[in-house]
C-alpha positions as protocol buffer text, in pm:
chain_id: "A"
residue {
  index: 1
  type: UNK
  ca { x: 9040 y: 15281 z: 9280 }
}
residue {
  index: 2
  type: UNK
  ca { x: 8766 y: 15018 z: 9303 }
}
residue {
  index: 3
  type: UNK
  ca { x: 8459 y: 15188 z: 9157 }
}
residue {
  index: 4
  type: UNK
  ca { x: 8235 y: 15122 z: 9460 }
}
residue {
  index: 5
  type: UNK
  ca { x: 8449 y: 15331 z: 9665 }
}
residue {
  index: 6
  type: UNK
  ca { x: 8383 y: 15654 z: 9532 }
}
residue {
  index: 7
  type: UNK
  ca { x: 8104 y: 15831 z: 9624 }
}
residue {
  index: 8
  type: UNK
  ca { x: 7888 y: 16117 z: 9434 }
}
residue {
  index: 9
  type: UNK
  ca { x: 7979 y: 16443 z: 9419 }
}
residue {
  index: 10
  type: UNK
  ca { x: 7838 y: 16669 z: 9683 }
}
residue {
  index: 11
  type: UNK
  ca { x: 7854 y: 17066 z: 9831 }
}
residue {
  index: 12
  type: UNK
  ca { x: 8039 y: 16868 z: 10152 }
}
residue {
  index: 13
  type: UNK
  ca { x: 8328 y: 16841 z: 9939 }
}
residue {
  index: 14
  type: UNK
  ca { x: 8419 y: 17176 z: 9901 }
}
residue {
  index: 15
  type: UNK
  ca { x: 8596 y: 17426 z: 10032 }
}
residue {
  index: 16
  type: UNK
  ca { x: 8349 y: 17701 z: 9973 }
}
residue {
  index: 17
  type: UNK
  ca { x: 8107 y: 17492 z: 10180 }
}
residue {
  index: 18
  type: UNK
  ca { x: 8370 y: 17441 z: 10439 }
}
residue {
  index: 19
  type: UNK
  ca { x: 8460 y: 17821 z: 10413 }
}
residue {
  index: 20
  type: UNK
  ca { x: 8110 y: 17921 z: 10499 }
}
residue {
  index: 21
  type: UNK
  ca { x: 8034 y: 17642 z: 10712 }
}
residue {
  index: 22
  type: UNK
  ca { x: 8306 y: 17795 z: 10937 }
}
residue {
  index: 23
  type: UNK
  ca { x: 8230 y: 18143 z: 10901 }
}
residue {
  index: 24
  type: UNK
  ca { x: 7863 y: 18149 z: 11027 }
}
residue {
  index: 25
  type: UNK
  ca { x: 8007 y: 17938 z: 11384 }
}
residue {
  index: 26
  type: UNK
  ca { x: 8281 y: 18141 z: 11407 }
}
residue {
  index: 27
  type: UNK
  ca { x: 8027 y: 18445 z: 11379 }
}
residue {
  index: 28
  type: UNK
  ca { x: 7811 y: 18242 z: 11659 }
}
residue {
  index: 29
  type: UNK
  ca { x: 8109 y: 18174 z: 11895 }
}
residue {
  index: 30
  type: UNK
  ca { x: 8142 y: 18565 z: 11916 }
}
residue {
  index: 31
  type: UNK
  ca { x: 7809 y: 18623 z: 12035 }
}
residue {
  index: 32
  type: UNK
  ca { x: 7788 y: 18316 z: 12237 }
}
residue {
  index: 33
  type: UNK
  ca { x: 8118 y: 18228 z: 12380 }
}
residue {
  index: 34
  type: UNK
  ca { x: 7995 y: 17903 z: 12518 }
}
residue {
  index: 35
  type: UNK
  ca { x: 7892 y: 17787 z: 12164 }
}
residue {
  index: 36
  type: UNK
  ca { x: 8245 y: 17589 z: 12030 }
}
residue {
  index: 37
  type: UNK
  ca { x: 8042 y: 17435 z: 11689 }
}
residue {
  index: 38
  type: UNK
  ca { x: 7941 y: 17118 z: 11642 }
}
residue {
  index: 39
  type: UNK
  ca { x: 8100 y: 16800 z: 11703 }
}
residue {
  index: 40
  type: UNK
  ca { x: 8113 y: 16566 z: 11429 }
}
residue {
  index: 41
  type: UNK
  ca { x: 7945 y: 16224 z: 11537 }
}
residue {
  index: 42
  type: UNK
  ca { x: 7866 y: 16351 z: 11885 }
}
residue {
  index: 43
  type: UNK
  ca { x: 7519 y: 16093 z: 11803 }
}
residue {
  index: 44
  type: UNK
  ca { x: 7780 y: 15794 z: 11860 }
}
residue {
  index: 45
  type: UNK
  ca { x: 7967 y: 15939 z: 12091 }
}
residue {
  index: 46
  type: UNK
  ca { x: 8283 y: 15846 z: 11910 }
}
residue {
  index: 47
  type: UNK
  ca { x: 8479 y: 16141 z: 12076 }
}
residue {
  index: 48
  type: UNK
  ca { x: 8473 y: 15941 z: 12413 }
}
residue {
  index: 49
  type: UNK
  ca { x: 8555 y: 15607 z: 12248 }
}
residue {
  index: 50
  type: UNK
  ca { x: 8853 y: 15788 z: 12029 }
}
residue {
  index: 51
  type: UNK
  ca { x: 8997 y: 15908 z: 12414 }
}
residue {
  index: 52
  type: UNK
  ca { x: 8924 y: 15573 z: 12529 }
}
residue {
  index: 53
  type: UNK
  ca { x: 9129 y: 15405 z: 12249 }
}
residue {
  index: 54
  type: UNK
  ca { x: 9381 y: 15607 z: 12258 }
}
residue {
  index: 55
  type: UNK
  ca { x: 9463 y: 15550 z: 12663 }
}
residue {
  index: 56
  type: UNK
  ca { x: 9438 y: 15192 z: 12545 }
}
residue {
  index: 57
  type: UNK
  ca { x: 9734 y: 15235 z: 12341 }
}
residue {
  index: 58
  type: UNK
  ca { x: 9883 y: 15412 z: 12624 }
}
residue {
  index: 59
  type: UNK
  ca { x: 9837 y: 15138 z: 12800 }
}
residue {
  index: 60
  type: UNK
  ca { x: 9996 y: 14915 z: 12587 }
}
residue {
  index: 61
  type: UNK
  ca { x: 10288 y: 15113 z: 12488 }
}
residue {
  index: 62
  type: UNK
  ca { x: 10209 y: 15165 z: 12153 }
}
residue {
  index: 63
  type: UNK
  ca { x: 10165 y: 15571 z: 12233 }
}
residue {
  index: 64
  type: UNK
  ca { x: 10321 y: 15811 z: 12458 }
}
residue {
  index: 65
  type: UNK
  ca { x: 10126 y: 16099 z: 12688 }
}
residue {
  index: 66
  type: UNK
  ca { x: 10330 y: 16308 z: 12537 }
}
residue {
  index: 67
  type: UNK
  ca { x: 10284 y: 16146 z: 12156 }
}
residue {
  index: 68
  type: UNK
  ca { x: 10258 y: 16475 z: 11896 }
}
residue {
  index: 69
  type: UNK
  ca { x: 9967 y: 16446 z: 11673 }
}
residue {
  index: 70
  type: UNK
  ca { x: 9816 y: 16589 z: 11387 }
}
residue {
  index: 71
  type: UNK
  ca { x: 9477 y: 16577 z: 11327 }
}
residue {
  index: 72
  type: UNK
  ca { x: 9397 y: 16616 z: 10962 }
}
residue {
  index: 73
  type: UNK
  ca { x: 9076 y: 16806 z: 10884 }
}
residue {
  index: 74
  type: UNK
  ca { x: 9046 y: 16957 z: 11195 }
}
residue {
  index: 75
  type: UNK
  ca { x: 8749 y: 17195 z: 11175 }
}
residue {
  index: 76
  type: UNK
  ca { x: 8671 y: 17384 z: 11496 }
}
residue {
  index: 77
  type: UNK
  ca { x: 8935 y: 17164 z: 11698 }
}
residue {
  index: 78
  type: UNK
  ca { x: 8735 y: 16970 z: 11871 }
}
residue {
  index: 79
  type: UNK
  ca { x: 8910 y: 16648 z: 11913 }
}
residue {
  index: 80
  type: UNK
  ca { x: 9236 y: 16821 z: 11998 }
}
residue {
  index: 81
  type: UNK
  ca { x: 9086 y: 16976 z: 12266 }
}
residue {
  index: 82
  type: UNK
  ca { x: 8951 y: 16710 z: 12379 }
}
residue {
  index: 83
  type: UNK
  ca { x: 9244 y: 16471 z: 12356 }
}
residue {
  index: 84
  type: UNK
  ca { x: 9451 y: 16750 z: 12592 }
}
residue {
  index: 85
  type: UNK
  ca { x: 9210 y: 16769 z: 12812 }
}
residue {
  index: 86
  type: UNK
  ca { x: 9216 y: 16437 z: 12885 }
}
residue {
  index: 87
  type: UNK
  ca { x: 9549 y: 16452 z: 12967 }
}
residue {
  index: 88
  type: UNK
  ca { x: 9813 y: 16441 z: 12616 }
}
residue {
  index: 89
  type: UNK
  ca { x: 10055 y: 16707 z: 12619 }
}
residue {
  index: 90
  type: UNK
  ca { x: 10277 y: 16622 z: 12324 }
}
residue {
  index: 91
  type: UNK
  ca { x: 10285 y: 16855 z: 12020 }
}
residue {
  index: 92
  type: UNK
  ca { x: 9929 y: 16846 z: 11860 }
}
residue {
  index: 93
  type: UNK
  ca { x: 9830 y: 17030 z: 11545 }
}
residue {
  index: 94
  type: UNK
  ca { x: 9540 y: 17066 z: 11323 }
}
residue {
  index: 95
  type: UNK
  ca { x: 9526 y: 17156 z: 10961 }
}
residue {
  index: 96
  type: UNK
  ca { x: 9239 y: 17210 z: 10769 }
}
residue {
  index: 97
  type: UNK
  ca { x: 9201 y: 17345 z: 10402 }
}
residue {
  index: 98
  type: UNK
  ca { x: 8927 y: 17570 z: 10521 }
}
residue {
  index: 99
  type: UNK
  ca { x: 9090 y: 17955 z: 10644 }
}
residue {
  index: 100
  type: UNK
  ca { x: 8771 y: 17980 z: 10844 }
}
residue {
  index: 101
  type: UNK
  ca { x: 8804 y: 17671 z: 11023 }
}
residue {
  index: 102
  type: UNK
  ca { x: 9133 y: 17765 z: 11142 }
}
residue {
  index: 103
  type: UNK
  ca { x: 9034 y: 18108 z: 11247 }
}
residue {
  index: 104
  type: UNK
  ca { x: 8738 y: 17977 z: 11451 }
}
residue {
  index: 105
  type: UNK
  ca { x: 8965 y: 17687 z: 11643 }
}
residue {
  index: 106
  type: UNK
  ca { x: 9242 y: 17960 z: 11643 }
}
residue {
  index: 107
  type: UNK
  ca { x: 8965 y: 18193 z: 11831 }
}
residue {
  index: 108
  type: UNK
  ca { x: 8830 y: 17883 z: 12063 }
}
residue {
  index: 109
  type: UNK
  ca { x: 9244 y: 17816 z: 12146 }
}
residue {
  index: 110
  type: UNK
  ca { x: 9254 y: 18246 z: 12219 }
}
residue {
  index: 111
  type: UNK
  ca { x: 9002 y: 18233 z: 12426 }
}
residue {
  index: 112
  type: UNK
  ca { x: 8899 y: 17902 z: 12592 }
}
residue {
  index: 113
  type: UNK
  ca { x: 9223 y: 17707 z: 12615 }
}
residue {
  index: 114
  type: UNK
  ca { x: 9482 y: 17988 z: 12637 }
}
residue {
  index: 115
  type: UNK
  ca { x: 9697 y: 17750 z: 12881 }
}
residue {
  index: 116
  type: UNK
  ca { x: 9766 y: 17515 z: 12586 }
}
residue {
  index: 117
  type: UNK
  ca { x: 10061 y: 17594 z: 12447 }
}
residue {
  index: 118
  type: UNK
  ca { x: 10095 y: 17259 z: 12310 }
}
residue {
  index: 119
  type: UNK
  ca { x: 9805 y: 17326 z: 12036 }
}
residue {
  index: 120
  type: UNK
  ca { x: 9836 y: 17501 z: 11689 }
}
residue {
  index: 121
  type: UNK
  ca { x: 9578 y: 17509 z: 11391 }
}
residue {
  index: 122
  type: UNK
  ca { x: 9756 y: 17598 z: 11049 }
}
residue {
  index: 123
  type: UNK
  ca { x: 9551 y: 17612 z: 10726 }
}
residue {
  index: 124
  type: UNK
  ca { x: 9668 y: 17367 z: 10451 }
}
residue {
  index: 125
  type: UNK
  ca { x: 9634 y: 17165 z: 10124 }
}
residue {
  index: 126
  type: UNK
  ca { x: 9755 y: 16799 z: 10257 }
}
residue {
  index: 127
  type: UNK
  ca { x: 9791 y: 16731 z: 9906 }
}
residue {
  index: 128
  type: UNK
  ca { x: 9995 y: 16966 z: 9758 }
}
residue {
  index: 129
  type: UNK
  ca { x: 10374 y: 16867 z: 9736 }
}
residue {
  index: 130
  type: UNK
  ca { x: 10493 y: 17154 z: 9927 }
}
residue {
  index: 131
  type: UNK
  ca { x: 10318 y: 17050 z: 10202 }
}
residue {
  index: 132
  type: UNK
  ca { x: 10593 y: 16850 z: 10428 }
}
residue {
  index: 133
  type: UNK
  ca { x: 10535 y: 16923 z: 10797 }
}
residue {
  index: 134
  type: UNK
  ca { x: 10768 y: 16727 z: 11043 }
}
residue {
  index: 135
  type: UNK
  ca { x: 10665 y: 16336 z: 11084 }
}
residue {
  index: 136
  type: UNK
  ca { x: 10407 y: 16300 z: 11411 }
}
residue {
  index: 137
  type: UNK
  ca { x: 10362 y: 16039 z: 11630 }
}
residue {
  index: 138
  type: UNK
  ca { x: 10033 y: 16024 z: 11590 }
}
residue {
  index: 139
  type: UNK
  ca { x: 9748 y: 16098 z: 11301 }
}
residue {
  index: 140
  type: UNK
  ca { x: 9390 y: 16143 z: 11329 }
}
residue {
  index: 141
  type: UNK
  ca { x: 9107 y: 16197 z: 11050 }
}
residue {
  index: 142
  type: UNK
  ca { x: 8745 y: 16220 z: 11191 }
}
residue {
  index: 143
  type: UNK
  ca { x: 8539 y: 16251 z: 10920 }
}
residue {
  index: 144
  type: UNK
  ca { x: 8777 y: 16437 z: 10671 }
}
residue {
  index: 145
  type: UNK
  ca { x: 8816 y: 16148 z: 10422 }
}
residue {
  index: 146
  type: UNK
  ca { x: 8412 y: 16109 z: 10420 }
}
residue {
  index: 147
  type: UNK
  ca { x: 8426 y: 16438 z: 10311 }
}
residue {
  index: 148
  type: UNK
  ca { x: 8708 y: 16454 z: 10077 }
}
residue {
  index: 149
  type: UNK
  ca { x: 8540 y: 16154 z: 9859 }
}
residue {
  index: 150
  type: UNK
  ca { x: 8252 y: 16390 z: 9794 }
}
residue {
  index: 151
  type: UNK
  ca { x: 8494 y: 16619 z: 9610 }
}
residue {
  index: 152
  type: UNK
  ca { x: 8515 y: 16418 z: 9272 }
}
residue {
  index: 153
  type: UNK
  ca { x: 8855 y: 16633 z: 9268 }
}
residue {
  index: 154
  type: UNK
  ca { x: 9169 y: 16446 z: 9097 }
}
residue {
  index: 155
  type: UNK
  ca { x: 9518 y: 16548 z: 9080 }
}
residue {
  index: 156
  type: UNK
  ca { x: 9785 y: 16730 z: 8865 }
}
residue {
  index: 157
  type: UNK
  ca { x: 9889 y: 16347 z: 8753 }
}
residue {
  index: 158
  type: UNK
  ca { x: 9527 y: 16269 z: 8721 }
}
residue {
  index: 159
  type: UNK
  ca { x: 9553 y: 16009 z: 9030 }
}
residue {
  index: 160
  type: UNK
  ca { x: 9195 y: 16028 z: 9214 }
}
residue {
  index: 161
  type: UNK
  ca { x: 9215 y: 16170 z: 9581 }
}
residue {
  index: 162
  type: UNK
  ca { x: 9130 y: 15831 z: 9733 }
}
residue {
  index: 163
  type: UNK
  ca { x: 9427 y: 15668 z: 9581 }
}
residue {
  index: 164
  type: UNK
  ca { x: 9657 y: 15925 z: 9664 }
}
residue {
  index: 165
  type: UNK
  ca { x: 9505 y: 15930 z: 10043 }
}
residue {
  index: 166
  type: UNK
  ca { x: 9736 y: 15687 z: 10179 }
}
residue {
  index: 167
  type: UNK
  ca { x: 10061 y: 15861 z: 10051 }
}
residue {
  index: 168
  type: UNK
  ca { x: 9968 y: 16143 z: 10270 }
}
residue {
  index: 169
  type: UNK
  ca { x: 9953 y: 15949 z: 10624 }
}
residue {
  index: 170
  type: UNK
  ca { x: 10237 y: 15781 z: 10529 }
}
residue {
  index: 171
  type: UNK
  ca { x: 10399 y: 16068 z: 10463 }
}
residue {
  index: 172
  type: UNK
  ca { x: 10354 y: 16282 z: 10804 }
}
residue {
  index: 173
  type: UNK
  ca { x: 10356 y: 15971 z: 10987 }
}
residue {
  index: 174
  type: UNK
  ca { x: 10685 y: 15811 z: 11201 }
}
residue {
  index: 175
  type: UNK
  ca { x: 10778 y: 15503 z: 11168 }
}
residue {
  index: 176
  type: UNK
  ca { x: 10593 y: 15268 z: 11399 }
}
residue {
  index: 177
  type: UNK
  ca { x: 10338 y: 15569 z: 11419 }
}
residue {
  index: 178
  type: UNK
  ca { x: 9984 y: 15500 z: 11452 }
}
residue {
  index: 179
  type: UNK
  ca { x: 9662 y: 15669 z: 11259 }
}
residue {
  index: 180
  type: UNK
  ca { x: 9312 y: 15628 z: 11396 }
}
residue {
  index: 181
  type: UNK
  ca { x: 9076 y: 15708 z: 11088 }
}
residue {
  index: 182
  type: UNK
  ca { x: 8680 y: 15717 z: 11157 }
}
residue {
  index: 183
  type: UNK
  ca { x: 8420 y: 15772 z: 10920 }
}
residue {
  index: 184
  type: UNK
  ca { x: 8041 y: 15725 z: 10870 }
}
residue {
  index: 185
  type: UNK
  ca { x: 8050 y: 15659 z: 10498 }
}
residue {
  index: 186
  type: UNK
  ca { x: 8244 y: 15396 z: 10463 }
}
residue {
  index: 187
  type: UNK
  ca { x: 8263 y: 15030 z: 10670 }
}
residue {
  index: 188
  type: UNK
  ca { x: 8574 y: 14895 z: 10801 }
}
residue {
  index: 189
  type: UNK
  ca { x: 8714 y: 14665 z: 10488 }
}
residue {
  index: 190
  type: UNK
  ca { x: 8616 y: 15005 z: 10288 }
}
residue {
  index: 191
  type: UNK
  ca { x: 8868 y: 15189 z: 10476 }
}
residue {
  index: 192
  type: UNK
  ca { x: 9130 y: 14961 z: 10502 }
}
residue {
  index: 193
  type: UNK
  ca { x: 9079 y: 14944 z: 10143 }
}
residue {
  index: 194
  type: UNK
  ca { x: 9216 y: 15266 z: 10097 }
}
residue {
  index: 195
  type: UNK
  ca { x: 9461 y: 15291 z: 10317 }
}
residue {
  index: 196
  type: UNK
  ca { x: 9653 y: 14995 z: 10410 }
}
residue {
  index: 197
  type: UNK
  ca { x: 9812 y: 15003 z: 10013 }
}
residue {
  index: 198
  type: UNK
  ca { x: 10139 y: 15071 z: 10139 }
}
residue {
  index: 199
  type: UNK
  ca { x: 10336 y: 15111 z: 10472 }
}
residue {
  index: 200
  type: UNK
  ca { x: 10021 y: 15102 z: 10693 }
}
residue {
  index: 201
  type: UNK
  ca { x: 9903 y: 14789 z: 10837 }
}
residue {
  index: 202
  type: UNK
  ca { x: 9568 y: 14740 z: 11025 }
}
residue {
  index: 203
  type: UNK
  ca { x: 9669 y: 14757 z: 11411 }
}
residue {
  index: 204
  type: UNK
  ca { x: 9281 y: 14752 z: 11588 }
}
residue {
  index: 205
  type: UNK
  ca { x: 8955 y: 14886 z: 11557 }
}
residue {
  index: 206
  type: UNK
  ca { x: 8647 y: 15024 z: 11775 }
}
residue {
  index: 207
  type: UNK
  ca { x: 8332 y: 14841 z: 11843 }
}
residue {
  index: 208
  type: UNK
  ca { x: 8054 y: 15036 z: 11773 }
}
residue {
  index: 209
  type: UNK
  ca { x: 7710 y: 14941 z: 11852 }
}
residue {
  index: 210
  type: UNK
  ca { x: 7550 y: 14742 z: 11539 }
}
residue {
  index: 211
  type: UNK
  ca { x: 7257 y: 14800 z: 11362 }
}
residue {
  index: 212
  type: UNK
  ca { x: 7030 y: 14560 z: 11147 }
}
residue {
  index: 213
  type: UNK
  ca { x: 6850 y: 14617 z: 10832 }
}
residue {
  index: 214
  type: UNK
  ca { x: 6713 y: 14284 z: 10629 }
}
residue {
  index: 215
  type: UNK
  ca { x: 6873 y: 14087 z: 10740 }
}
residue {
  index: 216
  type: UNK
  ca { x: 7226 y: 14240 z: 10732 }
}
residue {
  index: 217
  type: UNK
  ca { x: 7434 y: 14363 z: 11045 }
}
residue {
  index: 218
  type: UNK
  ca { x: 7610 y: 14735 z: 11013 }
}
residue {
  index: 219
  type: UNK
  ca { x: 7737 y: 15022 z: 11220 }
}
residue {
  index: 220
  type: UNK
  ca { x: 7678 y: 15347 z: 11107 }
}
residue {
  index: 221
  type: UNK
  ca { x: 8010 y: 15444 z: 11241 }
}
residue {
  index: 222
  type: UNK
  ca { x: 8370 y: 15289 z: 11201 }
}
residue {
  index: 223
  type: UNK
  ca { x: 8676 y: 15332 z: 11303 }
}
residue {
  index: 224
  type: UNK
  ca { x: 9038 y: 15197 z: 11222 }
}
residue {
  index: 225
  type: UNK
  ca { x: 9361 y: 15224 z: 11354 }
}
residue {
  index: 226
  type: UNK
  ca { x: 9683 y: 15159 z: 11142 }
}
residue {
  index: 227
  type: UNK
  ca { x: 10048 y: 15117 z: 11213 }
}
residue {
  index: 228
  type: UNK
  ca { x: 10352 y: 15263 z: 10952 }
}
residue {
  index: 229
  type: UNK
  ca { x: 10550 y: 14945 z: 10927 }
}
């Protein structure tokens, strides 16, 4: 991995941040049942533009309304929520290596969206080798990648987590499937860096407002959608 990819170690890479993280909204949701967490990049509204880019590919026929998905890192659920309520009713799952985080989108499911039986959260180590859920139709990462580069963790073979990133799409991804990746720590030719290495091929991106900073023009947010080809 090219050295100016990886990014410091930090608390946000670990589970025991994650763990707690959860634990204290989970704790909040029960007293407050109209507090769901936070959403992740609700600043840049990239929620609405994910929705948006998705009915584009409805649009085009590149995904079905019924498309199953699995959104990796899922946290409190947000984005599959979303994403149903606006109208997909395939098969959508979230995994997250955080327990708490699937307890609290678990309890949010229970008790807030009870009338989708389409949805399922599942803890999970997306890079262990017993991990081989069924190929979907669609993959999502909001944010996860961001925060497993600030893990510094490597694998049994000694293969950094970055490398071995793109295995892991490719490997829970159909054929001709698409995965929509966003992140705020890394630009656009950063991520498709690390990812299109293999079977996935750049397919589009999102537009995000631009920024400029001496001289040089930047979004604090990007986000890339790939193909398995």
């Amino acid at each position: 991995m090219d050295d100016t990819l990886k990014l410091n170690k930090s608390k946000l890479g670990t589970k025991e941040y994650w763990d707690e993280f959860y634990s204290l909204e989970k704790k909040n949701f029960e007293e407050n049942p109209e507090d769901t967490g936070e959403c992740w990049f609700s600043e840049n509204d990239v929620e609405h533009h994910l929705v948006k880019f998705m009915e584009e590919f409805v649009e085009d026929g590149e995904v079905d309304w019924d498309a199953s998905m699995l959104d990796l890192g899922t946290g409190n659920g947000h984005l599959l929520f979303t994403l149903a309520e606006e109208g997909f009713k395939g098969r959508m799952v979230g995994v997250d290596y955080s327990e708490k985080s699937v307890e609290f989108a678990n309890e949010i499911l229970k008790k807030q969206h009870s009338t989708m039986e389409n949805l399922s959260f599942y803890a999970a180590d997306i890079f262990s080798r017993d991990w081989n859920p069924r190929p979907f139709d669609v993959v999502l990462d909001k944010g996860t990648l961001d925060a497993i580069a600030l893990s510094g963790l490597t694998l049994e073979n000694g293969q950094s987590i970055l490398d071995a990133y793109h295995k892991v799409v490719e490997k829970v991804l159909k054929e001709t499937g698409v995965f929509i990746i966003t992140s705020c720590n890394y630009a656009e030719e950063e991520l498709i860096k690390i990812v299109a290495k293999g079977e996935l091929k750049v397919l589009k991106t999102i537009e995000y407002p631009k920024f400029e900073f001496g001289g040089v023009k930047g979004s604090a947010i990007s986000t890339v959608a790939f193909v398995k080809k």
